[in-house]
VEXDRENBA-989734 format. One record per residue (C-alpha): residue number from 1; residue in three letters; x, y, z. Coordinates in Angstrom, 3 decimals. Each point is the difference from the previous one (the first is absolute). Layout:
N
@pos:NUM, code:ALA, X:X, Y:Y, Z:Z
...
END
This chain:
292
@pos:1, code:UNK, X:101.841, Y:114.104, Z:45.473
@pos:2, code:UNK, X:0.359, Y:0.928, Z:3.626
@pos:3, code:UNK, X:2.576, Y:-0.083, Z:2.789
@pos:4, code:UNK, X:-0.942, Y:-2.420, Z:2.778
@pos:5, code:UNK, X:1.524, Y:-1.198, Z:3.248
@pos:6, code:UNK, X:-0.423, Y:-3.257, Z:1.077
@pos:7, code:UNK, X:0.157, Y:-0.249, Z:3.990
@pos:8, code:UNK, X:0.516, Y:-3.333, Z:0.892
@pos:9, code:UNK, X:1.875, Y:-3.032, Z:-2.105
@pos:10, code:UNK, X:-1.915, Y:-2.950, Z:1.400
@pos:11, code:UNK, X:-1.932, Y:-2.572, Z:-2.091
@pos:12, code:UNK, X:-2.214, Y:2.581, Z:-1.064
@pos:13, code:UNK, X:2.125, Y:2.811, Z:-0.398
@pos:14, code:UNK, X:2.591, Y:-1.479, Z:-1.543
@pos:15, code:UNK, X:-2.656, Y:-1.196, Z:-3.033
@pos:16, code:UNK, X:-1.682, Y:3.234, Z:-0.079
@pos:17, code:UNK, X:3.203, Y:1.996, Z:-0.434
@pos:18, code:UNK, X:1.085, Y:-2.522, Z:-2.835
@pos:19, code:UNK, X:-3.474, Y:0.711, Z:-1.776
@pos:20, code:UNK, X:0.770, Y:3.652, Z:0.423
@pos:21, code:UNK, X:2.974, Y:0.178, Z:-2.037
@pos:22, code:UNK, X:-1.303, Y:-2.511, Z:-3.027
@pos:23, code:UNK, X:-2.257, Y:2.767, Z:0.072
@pos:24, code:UNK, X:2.331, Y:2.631, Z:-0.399
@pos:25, code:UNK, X:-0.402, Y:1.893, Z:3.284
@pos:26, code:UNK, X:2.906, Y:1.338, Z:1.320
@pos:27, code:UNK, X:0.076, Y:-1.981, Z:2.885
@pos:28, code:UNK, X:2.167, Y:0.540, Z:3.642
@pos:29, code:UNK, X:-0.376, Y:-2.863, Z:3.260
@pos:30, code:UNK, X:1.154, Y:0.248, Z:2.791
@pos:31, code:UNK, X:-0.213, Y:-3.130, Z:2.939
@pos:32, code:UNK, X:0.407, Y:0.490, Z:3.564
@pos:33, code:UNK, X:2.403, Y:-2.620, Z:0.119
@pos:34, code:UNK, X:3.112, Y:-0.471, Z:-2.594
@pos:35, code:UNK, X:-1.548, Y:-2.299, Z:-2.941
@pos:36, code:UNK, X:0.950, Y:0.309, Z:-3.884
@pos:37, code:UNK, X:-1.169, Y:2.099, Z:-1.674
@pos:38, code:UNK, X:-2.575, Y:-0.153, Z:-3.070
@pos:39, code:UNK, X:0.916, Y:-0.325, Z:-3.312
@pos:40, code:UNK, X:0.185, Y:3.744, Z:-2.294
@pos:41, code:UNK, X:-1.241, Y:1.488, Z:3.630
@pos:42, code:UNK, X:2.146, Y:2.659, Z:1.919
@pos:43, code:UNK, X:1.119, Y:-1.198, Z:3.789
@pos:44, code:UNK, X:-1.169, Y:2.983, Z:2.333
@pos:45, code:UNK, X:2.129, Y:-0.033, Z:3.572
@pos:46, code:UNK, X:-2.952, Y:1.291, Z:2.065
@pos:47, code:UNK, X:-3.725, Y:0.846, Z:-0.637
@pos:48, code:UNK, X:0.656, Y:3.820, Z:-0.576
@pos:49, code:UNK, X:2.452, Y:-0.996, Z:-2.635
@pos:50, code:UNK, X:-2.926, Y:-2.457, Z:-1.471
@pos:51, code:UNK, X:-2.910, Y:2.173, Z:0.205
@pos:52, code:UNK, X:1.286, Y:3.523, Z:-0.643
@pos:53, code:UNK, X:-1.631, Y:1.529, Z:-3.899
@pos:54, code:UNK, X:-1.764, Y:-3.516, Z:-0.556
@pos:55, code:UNK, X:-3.205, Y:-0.053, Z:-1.856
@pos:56, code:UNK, X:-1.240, Y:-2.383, Z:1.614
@pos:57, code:UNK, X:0.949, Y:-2.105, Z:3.597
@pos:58, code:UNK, X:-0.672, Y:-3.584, Z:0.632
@pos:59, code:UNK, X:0.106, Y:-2.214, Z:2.857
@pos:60, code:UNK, X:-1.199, Y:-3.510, Z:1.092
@pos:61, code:UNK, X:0.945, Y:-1.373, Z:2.744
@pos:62, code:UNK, X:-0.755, Y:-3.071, Z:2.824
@pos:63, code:UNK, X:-1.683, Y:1.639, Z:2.679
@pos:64, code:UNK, X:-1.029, Y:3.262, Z:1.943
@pos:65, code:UNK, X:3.039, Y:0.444, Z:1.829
@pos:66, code:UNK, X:2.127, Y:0.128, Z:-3.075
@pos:67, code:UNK, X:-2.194, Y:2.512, Z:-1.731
@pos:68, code:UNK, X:-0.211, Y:2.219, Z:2.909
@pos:69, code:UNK, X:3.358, Y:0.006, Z:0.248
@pos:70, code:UNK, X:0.872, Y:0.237, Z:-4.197
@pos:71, code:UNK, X:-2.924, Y:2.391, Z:-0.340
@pos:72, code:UNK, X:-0.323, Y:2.134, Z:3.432
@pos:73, code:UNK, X:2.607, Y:-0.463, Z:2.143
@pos:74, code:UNK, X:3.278, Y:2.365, Z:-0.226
@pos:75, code:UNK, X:2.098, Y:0.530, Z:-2.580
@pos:76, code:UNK, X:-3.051, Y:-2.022, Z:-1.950
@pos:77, code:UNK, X:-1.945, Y:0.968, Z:-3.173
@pos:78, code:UNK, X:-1.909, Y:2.414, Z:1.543
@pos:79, code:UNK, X:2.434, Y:2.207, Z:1.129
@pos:80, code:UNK, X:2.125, Y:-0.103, Z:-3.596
@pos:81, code:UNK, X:-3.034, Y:-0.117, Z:-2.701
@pos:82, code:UNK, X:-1.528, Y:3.652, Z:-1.251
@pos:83, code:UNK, X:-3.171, Y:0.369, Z:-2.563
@pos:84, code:UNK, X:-0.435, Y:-0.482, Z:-2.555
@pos:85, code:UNK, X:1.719, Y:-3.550, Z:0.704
@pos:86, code:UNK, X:-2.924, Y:-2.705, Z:0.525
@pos:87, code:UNK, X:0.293, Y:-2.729, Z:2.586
@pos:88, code:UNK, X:-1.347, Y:-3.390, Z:-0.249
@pos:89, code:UNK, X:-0.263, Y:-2.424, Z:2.903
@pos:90, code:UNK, X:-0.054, Y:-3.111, Z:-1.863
@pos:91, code:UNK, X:0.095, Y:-2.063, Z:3.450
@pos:92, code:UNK, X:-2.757, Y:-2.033, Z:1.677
@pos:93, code:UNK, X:-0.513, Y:1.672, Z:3.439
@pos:94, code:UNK, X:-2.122, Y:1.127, Z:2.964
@pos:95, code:UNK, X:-3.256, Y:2.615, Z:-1.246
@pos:96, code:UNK, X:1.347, Y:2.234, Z:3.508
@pos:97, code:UNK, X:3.678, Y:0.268, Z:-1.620
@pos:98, code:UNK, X:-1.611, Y:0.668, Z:-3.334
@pos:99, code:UNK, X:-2.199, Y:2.819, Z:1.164
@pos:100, code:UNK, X:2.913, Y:1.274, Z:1.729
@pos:101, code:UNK, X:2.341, Y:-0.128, Z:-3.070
@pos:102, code:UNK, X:-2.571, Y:1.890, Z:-1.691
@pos:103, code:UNK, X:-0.326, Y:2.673, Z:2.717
@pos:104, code:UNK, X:4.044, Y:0.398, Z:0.587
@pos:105, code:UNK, X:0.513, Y:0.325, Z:-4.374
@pos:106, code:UNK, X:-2.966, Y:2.297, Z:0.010
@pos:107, code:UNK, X:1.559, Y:2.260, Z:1.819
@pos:108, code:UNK, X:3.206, Y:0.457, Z:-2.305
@pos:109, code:UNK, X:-2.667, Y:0.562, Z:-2.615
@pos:110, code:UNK, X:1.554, Y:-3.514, Z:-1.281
@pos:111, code:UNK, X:-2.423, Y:-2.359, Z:-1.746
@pos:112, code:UNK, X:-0.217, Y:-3.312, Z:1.069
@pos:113, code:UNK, X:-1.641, Y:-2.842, Z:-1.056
@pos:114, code:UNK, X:-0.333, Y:-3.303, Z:2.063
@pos:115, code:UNK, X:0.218, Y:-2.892, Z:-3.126
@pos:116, code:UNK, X:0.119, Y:-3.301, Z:1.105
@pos:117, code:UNK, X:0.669, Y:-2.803, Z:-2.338
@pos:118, code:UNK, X:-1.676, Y:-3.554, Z:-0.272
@pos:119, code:UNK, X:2.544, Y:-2.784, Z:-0.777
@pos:120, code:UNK, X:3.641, Y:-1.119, Z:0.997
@pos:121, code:UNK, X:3.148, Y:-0.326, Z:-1.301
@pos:122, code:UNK, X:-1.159, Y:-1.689, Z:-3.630
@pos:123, code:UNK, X:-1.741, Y:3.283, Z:-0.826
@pos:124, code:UNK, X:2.252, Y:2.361, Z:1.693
@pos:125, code:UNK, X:2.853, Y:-1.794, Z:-2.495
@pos:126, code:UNK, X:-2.449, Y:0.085, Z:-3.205
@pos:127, code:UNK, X:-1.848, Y:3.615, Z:0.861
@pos:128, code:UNK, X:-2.788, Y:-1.488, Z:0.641
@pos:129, code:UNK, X:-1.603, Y:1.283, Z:2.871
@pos:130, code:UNK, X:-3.431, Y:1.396, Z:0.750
@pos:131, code:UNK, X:0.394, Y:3.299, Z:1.427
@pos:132, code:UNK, X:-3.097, Y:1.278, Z:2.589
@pos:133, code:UNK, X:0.424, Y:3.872, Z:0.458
@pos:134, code:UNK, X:-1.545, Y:2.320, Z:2.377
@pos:135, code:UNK, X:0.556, Y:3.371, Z:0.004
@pos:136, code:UNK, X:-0.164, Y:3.509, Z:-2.857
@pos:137, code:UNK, X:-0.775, Y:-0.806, Z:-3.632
@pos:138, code:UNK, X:1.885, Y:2.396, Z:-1.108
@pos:139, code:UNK, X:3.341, Y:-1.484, Z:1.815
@pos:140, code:UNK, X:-0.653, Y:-3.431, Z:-0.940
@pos:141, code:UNK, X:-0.212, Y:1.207, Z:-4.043
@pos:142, code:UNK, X:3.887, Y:1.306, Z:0.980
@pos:143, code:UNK, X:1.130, Y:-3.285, Z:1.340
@pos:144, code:UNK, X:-1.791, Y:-2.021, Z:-2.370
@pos:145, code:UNK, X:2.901, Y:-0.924, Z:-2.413
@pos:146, code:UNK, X:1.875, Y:-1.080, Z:2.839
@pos:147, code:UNK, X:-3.035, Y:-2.019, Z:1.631
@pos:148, code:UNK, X:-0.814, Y:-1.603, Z:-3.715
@pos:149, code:UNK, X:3.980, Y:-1.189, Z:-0.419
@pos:150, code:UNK, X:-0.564, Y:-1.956, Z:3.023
@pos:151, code:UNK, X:-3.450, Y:-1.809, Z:-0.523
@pos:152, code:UNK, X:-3.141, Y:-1.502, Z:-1.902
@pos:153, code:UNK, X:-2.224, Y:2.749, Z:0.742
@pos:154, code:UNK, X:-0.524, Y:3.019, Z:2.334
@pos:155, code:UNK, X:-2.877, Y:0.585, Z:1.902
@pos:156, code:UNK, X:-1.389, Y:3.278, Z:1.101
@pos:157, code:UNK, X:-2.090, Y:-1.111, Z:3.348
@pos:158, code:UNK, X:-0.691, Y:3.868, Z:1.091
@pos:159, code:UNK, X:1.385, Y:2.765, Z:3.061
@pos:160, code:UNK, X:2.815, Y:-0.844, Z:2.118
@pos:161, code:UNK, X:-0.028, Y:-3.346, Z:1.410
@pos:162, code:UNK, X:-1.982, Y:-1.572, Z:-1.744
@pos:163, code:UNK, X:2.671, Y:-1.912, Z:-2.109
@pos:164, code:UNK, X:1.386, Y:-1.803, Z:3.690
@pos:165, code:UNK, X:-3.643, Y:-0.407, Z:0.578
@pos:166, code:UNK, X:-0.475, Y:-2.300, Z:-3.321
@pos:167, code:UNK, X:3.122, Y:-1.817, Z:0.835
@pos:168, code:UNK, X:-1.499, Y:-1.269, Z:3.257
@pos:169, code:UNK, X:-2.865, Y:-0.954, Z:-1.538
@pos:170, code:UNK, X:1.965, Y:-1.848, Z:-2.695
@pos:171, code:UNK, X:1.997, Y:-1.735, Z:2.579
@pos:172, code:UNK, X:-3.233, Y:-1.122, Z:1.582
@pos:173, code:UNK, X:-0.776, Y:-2.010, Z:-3.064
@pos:174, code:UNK, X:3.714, Y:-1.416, Z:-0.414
@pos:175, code:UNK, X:-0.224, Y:-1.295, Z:3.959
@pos:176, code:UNK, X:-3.175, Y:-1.498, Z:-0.678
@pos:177, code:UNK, X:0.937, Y:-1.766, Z:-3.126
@pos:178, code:UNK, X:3.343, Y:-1.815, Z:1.660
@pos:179, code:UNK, X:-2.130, Y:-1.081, Z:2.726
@pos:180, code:UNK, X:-2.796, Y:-1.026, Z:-1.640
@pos:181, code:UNK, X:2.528, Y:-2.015, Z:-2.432
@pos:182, code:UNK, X:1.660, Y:-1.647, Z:3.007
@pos:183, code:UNK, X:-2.919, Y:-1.017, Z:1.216
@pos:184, code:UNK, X:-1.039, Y:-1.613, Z:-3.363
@pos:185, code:UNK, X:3.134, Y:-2.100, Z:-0.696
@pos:186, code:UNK, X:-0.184, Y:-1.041, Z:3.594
@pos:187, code:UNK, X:-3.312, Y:-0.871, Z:0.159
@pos:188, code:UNK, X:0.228, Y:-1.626, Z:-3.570
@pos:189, code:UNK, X:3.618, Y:-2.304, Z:1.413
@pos:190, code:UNK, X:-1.835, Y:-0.560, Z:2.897
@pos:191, code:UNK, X:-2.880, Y:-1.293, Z:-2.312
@pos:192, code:UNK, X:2.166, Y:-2.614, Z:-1.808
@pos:193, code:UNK, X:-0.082, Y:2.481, Z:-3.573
@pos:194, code:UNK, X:2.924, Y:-0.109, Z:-2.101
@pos:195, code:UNK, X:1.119, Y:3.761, Z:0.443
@pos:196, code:UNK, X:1.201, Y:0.953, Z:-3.681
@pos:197, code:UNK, X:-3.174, Y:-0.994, Z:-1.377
@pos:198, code:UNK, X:-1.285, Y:2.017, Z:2.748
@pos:199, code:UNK, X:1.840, Y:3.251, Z:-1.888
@pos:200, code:UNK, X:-1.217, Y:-1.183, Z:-2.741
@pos:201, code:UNK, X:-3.314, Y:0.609, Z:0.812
@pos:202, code:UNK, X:0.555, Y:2.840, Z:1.625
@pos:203, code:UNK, X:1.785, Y:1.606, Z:-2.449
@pos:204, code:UNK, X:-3.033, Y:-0.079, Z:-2.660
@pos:205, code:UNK, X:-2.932, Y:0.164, Z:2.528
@pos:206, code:UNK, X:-1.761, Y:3.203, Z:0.571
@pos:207, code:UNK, X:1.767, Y:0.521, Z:3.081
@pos:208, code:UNK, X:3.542, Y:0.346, Z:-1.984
@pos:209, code:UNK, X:2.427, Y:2.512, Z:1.550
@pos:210, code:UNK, X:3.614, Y:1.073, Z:-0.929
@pos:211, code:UNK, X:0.762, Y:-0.313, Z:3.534
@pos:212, code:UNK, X:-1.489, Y:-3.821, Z:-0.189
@pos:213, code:UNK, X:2.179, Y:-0.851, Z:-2.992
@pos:214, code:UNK, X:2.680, Y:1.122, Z:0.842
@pos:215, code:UNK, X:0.569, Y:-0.520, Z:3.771
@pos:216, code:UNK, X:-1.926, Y:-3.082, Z:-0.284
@pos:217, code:UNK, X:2.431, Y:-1.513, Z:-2.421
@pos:218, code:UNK, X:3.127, Y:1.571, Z:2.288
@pos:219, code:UNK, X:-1.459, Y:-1.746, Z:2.963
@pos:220, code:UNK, X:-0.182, Y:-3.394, Z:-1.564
@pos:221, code:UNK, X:3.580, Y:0.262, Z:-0.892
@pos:222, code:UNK, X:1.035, Y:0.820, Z:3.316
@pos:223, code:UNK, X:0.851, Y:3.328, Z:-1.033
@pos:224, code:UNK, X:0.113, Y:3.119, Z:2.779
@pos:225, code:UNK, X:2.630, Y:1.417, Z:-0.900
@pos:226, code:UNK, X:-0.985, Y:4.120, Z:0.267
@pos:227, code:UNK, X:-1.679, Y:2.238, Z:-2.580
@pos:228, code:UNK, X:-1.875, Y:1.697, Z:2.805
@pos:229, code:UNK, X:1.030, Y:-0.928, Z:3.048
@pos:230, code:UNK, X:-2.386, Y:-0.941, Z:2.568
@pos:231, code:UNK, X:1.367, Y:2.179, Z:2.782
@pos:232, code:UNK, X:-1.913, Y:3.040, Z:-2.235
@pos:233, code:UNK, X:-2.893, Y:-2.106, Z:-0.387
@pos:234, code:UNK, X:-0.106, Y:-0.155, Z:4.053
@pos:235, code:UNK, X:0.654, Y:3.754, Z:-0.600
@pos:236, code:UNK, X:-2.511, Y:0.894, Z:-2.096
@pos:237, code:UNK, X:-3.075, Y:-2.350, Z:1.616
@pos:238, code:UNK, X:0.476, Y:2.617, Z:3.340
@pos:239, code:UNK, X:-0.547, Y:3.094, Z:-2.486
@pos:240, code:UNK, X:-2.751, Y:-1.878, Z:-1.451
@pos:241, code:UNK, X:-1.726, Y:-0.313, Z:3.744
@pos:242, code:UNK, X:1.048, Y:3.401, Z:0.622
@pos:243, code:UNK, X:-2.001, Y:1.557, Z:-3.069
@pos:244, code:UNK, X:-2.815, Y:-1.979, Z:0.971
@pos:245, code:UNK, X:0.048, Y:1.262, Z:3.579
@pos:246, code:UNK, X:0.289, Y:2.992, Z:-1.617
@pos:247, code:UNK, X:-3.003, Y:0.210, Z:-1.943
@pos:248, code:UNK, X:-2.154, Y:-2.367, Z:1.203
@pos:249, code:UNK, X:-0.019, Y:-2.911, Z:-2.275
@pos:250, code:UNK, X:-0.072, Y:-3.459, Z:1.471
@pos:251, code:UNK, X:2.651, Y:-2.232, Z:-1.604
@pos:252, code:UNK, X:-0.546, Y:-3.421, Z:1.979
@pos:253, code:UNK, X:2.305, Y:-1.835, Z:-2.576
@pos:254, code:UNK, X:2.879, Y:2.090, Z:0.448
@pos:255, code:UNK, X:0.027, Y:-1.486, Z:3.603
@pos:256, code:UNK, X:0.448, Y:-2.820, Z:-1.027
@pos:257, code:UNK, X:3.045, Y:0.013, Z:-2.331
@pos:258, code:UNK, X:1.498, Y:2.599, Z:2.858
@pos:259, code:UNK, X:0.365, Y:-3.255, Z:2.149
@pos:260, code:UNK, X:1.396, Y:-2.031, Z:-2.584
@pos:261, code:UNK, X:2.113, Y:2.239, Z:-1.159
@pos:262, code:UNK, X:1.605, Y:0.316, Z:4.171
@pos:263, code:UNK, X:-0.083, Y:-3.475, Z:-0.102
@pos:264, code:UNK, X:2.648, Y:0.019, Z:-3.170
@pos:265, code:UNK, X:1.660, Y:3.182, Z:1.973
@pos:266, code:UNK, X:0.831, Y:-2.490, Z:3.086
@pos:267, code:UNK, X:0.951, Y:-2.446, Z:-2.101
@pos:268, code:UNK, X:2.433, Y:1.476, Z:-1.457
@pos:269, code:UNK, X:-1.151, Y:0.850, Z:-3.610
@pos:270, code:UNK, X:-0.068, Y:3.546, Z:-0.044
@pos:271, code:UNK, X:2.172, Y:0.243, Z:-2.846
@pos:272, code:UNK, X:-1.185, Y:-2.209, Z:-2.276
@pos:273, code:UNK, X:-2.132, Y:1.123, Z:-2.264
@pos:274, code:UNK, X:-4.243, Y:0.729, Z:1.272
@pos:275, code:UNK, X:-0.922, Y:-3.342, Z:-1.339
@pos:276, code:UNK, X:1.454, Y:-1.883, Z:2.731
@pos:277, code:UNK, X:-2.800, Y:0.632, Z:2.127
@pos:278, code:UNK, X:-1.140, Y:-2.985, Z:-1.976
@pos:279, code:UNK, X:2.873, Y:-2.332, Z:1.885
@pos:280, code:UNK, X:-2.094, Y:1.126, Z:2.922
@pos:281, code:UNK, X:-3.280, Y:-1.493, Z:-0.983
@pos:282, code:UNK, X:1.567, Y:-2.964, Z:-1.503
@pos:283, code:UNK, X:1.704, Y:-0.509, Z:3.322
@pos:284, code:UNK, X:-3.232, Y:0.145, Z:2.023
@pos:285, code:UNK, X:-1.283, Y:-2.768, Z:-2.207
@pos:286, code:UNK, X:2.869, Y:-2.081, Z:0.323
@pos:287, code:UNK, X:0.271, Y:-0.105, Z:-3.929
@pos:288, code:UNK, X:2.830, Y:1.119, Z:-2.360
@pos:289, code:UNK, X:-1.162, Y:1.705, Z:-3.083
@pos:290, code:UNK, X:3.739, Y:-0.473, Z:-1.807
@pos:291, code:UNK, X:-0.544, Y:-2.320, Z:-2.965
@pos:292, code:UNK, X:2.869, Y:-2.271, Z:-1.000
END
């Protein structure tokens, strides 16, 4: 078994680090704010304390700023964390802050790996996960106990970047499918259809999703309250358009669940969780979707 630090006790790393120790991992977190602590893990008082002689160094957290700050900025990972100790960026962010992780670790001769994870706080509390890794082979087959206590399966998507790279792209399709599903059970109220037979359908057609079943059966209940929150969804729909800018690729539909998505911003539903966006569409249509 290893010895990991978990960086970060949010939804996600608060699950991940329980994972860790079922596992057996010798397992240390440390949270930028005061929060308990987990369960058969040791409390570090400061990120040196966390990282220093660790196997193995996680991290997921909300945004850019906080990973810049956790990862780069001083008194952060980089300046505590020596080889042969193996960093892993578990957090959905910007390709540019990515590619400048990579550059900033390289240069400690510290391996780092940028492995993103599909799913919320469910998986993070279950392990799981589906981890997307870019970066060396070799350092991923180090962290790889740590990355399997934490998920369903572990992908190896090539050199450095690419895991952030295949989270984007992954995030494309979740966007698209709570749109596309908001659009459906508004169209279909607006249509005069009974909307749980509607899921019923759905939910044995050849169009079936997770996403559908689940959130669709959320949404009818009224349900919002956050798994994701939709203030990363806004998040991650402007790194979306930014790797497309990026490299080229027209994503027309991404424009359009950008402007829902500020729509829920200004009205207020930034934290509840992405599939709110739906209240948005609903709203335009002068329908509710809520079934008694």
């Amino acid at each position: 078994m290893s010895a990991v630090a978990v960086l970060g006790l949010g939804t996600m790393g608060r699950g991940m680090a329980t994972n860790l120790v079922s596992a057996g991992h010798a397992v240390t977190v440390w949270n930028r704010s005061e929060v308990s602590g987990v369960a058969g893990a040791r409390s570090a008082g400061s990120i040196a304390e966390a990282v220093r002689g660790q196997d193995v160094v996680l991290y997921c957290l909300s945004d850019d700023a906080a990973v810049r700050d956790v990862a780069l900025g001083a008194g952060g990972v980089l300046a505590h964390v020596a080889a042969p100790t193996v960093v892993v960026d578990m957090s959905t962010v910007s390709l540019s802050l990515s590619e400048e992780e990579h550059a900033a670790f390289a240069e400690r001769d510290v391996d780092l790996l940028d492995a993103p994870v599909f799913g919320s706080r469910g998986e993070a509390a279950s392990g799981g996960l589906w981890v997307v890794v870019g970066g060396d082979a070799g350092a991923l087959d180090r962290a790889r106990p740590a990355l399997e206590a934490v998920s369903a399966t572990v992908h190896h998507l090539g050199p450095a970047t690419s895991g952030v790279r295949m989270k984007l792209v992954g995030n494309l399709l979740v966007a698209a499918q709570l749109q596309s599903l908001g659009e459906a059970l508004t169209l279909a109220r607006a249509a005069g259809l009974d909307l749980r037979t509607v899921l019923d359908v759905v939910s044995v057609a050849d169009f079936r999703t997770p996403i559908y079943d689940g959130v669709g059966a959320a949404v009818l209940a009224d349900d919002y309250s956050p798994a994701f929150a939709l203030r990363l969804m806004h998040k991650d729909v402007g790194l979306i358009e930014d790797l497309a800018g990026r490299v080229g690729a027209p994503v027309p539909g991404v424009g359009v669940v950008a402007q829902t998505l500020e729509d829920a911003m200004a009205a207020g539903l930034g934290g509840q969780n992405a599939s709110a966006l739906i209240r948005v569409l609903a709203g335009r249509a002068g329908v509710s979707l809520a079934q008694p």
